[in-house]
PyMOL CGO cylinders between C-alpha atoms (Angstrom):
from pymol import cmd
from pymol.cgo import CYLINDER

trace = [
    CYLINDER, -8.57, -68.14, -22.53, -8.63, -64.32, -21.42, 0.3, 1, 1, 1, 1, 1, 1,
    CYLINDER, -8.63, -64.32, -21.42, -5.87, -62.46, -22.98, 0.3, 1, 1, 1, 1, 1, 1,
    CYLINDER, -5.87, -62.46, -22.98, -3.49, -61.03, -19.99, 0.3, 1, 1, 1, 1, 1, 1,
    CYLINDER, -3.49, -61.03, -19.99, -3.56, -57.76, -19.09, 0.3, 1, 1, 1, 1, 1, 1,
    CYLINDER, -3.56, -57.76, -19.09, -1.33, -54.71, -20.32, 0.3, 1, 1, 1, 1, 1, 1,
    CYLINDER, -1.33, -54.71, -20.32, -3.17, -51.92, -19.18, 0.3, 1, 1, 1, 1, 1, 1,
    CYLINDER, -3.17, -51.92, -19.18, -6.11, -51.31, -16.83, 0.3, 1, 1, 1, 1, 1, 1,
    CYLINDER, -6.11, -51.31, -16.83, -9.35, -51.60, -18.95, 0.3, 1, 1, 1, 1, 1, 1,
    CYLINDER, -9.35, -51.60, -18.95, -11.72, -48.50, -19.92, 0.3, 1, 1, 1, 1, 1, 1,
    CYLINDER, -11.72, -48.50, -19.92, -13.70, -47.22, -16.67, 0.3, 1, 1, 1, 1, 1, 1,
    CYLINDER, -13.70, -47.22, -16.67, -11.52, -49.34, -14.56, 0.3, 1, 1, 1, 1, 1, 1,
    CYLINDER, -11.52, -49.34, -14.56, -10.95, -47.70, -11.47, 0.3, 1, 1, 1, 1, 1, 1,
    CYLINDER, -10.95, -47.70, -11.47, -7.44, -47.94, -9.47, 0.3, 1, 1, 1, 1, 1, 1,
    CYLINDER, -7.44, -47.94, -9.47, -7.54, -47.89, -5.69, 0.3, 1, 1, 1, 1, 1, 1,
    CYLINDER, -7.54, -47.89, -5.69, -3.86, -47.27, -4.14, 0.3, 1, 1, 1, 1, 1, 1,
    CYLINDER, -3.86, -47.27, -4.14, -4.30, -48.68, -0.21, 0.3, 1, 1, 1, 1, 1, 1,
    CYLINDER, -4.30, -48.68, -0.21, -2.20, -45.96, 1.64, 0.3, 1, 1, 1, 1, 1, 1,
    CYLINDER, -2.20, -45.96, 1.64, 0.14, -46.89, 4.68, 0.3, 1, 1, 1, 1, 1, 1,
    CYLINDER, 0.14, -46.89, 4.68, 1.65, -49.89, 4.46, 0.3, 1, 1, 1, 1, 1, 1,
    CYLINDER, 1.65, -49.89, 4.46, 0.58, -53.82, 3.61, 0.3, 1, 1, 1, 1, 1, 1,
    CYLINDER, 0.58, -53.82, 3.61, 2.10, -57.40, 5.14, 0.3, 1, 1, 1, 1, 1, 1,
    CYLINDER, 2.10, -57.40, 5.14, 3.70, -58.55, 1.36, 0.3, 1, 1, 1, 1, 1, 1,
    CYLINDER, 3.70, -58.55, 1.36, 3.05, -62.12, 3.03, 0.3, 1, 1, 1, 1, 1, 1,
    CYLINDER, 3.05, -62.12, 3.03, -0.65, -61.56, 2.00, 0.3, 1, 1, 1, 1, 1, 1,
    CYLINDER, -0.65, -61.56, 2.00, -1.65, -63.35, -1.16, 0.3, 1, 1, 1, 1, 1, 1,
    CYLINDER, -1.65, -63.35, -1.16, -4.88, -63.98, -2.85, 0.3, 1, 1, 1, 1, 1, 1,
    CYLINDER, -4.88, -63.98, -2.85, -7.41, -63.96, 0.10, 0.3, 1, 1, 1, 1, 1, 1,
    CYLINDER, -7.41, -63.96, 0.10, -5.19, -61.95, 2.60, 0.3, 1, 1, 1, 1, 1, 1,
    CYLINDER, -5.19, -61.95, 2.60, -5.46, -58.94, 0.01, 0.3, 1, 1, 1, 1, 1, 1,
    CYLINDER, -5.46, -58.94, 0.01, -8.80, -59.23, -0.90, 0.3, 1, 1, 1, 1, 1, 1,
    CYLINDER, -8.80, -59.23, -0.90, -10.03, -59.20, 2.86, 0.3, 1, 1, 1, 1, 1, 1,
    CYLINDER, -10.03, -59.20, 2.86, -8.22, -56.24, 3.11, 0.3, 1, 1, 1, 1, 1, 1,
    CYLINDER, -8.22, -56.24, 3.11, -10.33, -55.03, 0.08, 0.3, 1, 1, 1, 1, 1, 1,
    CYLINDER, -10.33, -55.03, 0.08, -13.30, -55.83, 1.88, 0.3, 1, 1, 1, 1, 1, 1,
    CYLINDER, -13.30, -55.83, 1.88, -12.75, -54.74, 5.99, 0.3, 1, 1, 1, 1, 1, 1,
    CYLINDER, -12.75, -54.74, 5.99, -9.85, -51.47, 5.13, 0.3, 1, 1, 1, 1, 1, 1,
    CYLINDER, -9.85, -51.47, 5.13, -10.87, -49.99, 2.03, 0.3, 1, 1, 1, 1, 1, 1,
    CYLINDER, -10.87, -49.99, 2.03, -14.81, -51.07, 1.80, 0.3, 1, 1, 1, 1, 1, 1,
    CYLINDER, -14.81, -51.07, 1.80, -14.59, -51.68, -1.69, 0.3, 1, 1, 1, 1, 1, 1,
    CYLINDER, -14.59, -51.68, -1.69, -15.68, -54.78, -3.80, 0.3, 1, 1, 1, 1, 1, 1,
    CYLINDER, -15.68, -54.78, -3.80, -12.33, -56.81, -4.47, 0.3, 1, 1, 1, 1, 1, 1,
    CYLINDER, -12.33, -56.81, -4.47, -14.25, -58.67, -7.54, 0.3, 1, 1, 1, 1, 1, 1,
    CYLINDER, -14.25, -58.67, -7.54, -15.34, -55.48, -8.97, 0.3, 1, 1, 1, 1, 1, 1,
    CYLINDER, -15.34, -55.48, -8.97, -12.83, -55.15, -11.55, 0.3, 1, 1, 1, 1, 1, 1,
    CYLINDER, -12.83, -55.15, -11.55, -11.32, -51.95, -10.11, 0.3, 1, 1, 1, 1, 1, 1,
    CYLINDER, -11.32, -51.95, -10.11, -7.29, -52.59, -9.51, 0.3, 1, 1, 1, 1, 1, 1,
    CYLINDER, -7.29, -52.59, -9.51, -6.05, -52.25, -5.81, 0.3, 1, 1, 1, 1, 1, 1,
    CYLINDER, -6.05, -52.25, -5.81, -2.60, -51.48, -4.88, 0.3, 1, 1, 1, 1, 1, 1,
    CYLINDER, -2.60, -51.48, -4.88, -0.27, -52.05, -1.93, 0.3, 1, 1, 1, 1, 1, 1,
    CYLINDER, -0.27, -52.05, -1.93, 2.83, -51.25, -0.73, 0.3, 1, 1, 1, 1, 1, 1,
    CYLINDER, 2.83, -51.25, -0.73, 4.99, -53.29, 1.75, 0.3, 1, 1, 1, 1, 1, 1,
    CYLINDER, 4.99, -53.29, 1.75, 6.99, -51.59, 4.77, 0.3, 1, 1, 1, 1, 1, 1,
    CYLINDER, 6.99, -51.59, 4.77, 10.04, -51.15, 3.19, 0.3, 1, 1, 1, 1, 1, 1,
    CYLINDER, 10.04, -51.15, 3.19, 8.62, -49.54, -0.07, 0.3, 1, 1, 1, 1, 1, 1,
    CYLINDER, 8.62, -49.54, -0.07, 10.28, -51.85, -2.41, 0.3, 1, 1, 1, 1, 1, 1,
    CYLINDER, 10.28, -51.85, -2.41, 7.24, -54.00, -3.13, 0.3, 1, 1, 1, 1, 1, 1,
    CYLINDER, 7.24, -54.00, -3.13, 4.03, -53.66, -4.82, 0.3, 1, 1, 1, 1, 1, 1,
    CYLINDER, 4.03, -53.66, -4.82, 0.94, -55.75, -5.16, 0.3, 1, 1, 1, 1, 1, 1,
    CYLINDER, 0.94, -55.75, -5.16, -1.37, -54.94, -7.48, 0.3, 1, 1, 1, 1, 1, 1,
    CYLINDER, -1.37, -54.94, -7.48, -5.00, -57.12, -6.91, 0.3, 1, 1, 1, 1, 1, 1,
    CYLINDER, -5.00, -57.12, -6.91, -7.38, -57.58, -9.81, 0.3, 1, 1, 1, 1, 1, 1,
    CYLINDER, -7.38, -57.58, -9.81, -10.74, -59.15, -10.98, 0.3, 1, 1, 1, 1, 1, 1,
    CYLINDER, -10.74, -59.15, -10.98, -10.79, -59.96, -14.87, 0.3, 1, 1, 1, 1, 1, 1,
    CYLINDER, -10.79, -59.96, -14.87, -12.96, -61.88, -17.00, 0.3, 1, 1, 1, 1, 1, 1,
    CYLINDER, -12.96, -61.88, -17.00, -13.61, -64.53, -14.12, 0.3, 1, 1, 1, 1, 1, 1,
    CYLINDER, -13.61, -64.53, -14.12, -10.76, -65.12, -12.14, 0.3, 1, 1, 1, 1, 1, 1,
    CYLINDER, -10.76, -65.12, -12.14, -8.99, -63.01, -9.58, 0.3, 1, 1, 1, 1, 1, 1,
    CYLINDER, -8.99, -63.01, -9.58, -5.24, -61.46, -10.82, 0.3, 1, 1, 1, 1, 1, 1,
    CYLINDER, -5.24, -61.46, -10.82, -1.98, -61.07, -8.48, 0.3, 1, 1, 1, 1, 1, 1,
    CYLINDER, -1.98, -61.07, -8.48, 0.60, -58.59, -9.68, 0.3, 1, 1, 1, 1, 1, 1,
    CYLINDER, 0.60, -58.59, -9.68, 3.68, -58.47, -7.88, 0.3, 1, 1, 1, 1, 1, 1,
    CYLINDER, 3.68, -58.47, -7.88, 6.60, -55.48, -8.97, 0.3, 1, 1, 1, 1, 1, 1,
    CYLINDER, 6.60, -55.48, -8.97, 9.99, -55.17, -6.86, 0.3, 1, 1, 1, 1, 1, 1,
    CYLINDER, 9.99, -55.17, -6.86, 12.83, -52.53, -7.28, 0.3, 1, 1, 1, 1, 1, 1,
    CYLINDER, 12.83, -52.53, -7.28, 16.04, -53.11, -7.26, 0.3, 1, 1, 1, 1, 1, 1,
    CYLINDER, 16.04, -53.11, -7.26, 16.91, -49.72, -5.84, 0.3, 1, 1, 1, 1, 1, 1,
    CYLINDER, 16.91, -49.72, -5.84, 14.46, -46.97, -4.94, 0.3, 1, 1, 1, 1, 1, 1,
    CYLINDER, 14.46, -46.97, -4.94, 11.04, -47.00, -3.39, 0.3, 1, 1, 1, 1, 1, 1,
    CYLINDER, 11.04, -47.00, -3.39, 7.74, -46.55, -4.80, 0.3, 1, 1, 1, 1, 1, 1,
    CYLINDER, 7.74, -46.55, -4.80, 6.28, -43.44, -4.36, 0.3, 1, 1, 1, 1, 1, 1,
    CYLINDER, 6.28, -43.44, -4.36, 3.40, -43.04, -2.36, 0.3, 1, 1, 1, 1, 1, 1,
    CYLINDER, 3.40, -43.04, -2.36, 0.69, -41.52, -0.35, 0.3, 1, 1, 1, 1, 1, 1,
    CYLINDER, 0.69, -41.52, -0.35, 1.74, -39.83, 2.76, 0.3, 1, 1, 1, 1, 1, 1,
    CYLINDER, 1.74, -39.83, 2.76, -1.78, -40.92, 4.75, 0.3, 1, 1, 1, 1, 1, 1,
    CYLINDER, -1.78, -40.92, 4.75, -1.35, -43.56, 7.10, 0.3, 1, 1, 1, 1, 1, 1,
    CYLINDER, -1.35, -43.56, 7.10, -4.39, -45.12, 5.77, 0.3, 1, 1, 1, 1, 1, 1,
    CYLINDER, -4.39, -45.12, 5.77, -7.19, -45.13, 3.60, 0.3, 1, 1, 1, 1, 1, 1,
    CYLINDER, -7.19, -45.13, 3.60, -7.37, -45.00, 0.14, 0.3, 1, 1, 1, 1, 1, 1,
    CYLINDER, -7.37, -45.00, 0.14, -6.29, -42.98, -2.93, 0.3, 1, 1, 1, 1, 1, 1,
    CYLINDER, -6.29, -42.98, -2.93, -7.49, -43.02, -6.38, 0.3, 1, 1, 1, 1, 1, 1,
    CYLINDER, -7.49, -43.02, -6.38, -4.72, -43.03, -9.60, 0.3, 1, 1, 1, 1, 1, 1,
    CYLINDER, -4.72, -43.03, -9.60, -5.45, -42.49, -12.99, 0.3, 1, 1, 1, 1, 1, 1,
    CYLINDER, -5.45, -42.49, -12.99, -3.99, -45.12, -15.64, 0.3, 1, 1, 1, 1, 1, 1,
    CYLINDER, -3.99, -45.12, -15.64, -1.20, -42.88, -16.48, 0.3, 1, 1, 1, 1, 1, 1,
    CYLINDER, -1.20, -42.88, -16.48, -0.44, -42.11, -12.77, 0.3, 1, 1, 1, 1, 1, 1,
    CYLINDER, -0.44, -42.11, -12.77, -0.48, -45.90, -12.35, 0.3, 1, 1, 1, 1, 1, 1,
    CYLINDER, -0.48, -45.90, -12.35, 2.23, -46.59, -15.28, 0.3, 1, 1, 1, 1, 1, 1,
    CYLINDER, 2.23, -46.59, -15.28, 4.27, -43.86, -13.54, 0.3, 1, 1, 1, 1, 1, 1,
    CYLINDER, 4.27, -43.86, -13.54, 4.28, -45.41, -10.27, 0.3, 1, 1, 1, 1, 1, 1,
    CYLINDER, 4.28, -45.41, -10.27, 5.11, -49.11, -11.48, 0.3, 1, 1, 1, 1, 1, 1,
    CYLINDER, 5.11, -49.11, -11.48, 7.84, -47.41, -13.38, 0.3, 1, 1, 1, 1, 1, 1,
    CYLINDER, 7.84, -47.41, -13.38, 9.67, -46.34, -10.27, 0.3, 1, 1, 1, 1, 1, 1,
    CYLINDER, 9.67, -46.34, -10.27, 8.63, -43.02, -10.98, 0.3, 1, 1, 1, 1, 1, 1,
    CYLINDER, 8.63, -43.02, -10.98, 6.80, -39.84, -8.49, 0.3, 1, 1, 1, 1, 1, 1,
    CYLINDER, 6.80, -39.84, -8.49, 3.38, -40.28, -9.53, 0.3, 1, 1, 1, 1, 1, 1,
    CYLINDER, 3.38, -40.28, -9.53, 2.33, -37.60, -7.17, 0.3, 1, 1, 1, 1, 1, 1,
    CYLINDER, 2.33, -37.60, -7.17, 4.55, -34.31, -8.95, 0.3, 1, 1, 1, 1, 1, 1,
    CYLINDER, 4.55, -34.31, -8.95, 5.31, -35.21, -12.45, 0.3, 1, 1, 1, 1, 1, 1,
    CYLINDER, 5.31, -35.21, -12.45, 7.10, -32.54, -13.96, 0.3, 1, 1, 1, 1, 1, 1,
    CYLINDER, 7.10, -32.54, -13.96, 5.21, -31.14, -16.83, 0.3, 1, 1, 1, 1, 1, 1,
    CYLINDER, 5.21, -31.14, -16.83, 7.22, -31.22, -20.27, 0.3, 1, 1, 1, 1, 1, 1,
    CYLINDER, 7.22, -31.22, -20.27, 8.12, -28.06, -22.11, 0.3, 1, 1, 1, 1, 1, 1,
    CYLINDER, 8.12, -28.06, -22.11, 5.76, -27.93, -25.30, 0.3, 1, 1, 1, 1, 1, 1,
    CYLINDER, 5.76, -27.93, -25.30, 6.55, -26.07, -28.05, 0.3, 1, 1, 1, 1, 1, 1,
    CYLINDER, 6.55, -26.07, -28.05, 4.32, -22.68, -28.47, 0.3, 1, 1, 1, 1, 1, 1,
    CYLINDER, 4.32, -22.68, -28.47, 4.38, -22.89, -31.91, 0.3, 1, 1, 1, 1, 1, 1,
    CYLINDER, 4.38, -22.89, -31.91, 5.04, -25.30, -34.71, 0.3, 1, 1, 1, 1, 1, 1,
    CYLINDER, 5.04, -25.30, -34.71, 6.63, -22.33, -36.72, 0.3, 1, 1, 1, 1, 1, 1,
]
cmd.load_cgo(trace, "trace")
């Protein structure tokens, strides 16, 4: 049995869909929209992301180890940040990723003060 995921695997690429997705999609409604809007491989093992209209509701779409993955992440209060495009895609790194499933601005994170010296 393939151990679930935490974290998107090394060289695993993450595709954020921009504009907005019908949450009523599942499985095979996401995946075509791998396939016709983004022209990308859904069983590639890169991660796609949408967003639904009201910006409450992310679906994250997945192929690991053999089977297709469905990750689903509401907020209570808030919206997910996201692109300003009305379509297309945009690529995230893994920490820009754990930002945005956080509730957090992915797009401007503000940069912590580092010490200049350990002295």
């Amino acid at each position: 049995m393939p151990e679930p995921m935490i974290g998107p695997l090394t060289n695993t690429r993450i595709w954020v869909a921009a504009g907005f997705t019908d949450m009523r999609c599942g499985f095979d409604g996401l995946a075509a929209r791998v396939q016709t809007v983004l022209a990308k491989d859904p069983f590639c093992g890169h991660i796609f992301v949408f967003r639904g209209k009201r910006g409450d509701l992310v679906k994250c779409l997945y192929w690991r180890d053999g089977e297709l993955c469905l990750f689903a992440k509401r907020l209570e209060r808030g919206r997910f940040a996201w692109p300003r495009a009305d379509g297309g895609v945009v690529s995230l790194t893994n920490a820009q990723l754990g930002l945005l499933l956080e509730g957090f601005d992915w797009r401007q994170p503000v940069d912590v003060a580092r010490p200049c010296s350990a002295f």
